[in-house]
C-alpha positions in Angstrom: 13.9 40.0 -84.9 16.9 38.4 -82.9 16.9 37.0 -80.4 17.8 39.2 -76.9 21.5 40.0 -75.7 22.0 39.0 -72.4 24.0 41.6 -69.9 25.7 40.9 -67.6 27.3 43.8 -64.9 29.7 42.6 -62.9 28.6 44.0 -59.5 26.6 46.3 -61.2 22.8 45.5 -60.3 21.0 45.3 -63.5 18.0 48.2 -62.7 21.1 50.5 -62.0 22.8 49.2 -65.7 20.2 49.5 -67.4 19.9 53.5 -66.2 23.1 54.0 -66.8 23.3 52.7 -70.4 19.8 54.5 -71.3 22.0 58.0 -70.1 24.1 56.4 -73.0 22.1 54.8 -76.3 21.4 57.4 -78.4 17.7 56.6 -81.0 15.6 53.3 -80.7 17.8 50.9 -81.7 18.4 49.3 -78.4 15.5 48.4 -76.3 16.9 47.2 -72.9 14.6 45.3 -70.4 14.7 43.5 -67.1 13.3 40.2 -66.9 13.6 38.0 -63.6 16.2 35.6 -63.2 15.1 31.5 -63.2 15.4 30.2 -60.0 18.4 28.5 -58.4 19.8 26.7 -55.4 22.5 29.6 -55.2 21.3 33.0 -53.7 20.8 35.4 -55.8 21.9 38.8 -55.2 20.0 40.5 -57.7 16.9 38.7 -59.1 16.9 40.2 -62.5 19.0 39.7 -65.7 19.5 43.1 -68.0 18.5 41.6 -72.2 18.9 44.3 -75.0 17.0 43.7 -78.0 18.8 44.9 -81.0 17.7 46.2 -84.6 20.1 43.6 -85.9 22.6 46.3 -87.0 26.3 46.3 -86.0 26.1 50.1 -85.4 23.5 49.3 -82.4 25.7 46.5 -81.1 28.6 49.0 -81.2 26.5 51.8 -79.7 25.6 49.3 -76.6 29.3 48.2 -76.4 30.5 51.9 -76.3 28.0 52.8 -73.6 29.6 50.0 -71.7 33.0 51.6 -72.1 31.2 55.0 -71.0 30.1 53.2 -67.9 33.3 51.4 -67.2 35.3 55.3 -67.2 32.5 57.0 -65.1 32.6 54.8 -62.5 36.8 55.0 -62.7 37.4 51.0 -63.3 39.5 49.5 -65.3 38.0 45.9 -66.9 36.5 44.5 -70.0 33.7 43.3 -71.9 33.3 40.0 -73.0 31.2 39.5 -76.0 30.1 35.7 -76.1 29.0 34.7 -79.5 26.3 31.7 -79.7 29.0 29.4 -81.4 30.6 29.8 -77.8 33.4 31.5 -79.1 34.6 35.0 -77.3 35.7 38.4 -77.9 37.8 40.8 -75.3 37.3 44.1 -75.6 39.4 46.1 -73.3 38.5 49.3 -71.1 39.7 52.2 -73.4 39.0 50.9 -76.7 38.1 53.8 -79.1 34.6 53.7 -80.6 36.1 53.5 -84.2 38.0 50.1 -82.9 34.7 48.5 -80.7 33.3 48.6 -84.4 36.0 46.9 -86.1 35.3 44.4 -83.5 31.8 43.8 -83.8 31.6 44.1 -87.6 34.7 41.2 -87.3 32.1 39.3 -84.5 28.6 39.8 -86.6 29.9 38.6 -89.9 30.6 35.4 -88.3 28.0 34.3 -85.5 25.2 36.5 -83.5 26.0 38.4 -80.4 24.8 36.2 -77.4 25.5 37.9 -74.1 27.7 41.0 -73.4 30.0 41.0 -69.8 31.5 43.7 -68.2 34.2 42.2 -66.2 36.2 44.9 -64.1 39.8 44.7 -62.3 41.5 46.2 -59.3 43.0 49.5 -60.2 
């Protein structure tokens, strides 16, 4: 099984991602859970980090990408996500992407390292 896929909301608090996205993921192939946050000196806003654990499939990566974008257009905000792969390496997906082109992107991403964490980074409208 790999390893879990951090994600990360922007000022999204995880519990109210993690509903959001389960309104979205069709099937079992993404199992999203809350875990608590380690400790820091800074304050933390929201104590929890959102994982996803994935059947190791690109379609389930695509699927939690795409429910992203969904999330992104219901709440009307223009952004990106930000797939960090564990070489360190990036990849920007852009606010409406088409589902066909998110899976160019992440077949392009899994054939060269494993998905580490996914950010949704949003801008001013």
């Amino acid at each position: 099984m790999e390893p879990p896929i951090v994600i990360e909301g922007a000022l999204i608090p995880s519990a109210e991602l993690r509903a959001l996205l389960l309104a979205e993921l069709p099937g079992d192939d993404v199992k999203l859970e809350l875990l608590p946050k380690r400790p820091t000196r800074d304050i933390l806003l929201d104590p929890t980090v959102l994982t996803a654990i994935i059947s190791g499939t690109s379609a389930a990566i695509s699927a939690l990408v795409t429910g992203l974008m969904h999330v992104l257009g219901r709440r009307q905000e223009r952004g990106k996500i930000v797939i960090r792969l564990d070489d360190g390496s990036t990849l920007e997906i852009p606010s409406g992407t088409s589902p066909e082109e998110i899976s160019k992107y992440i077949e392009a991403a899994k054939g060269l390292r494993r998905v580490e964490e996914l950010r949704l980074i949003t801008s001013p409208r």
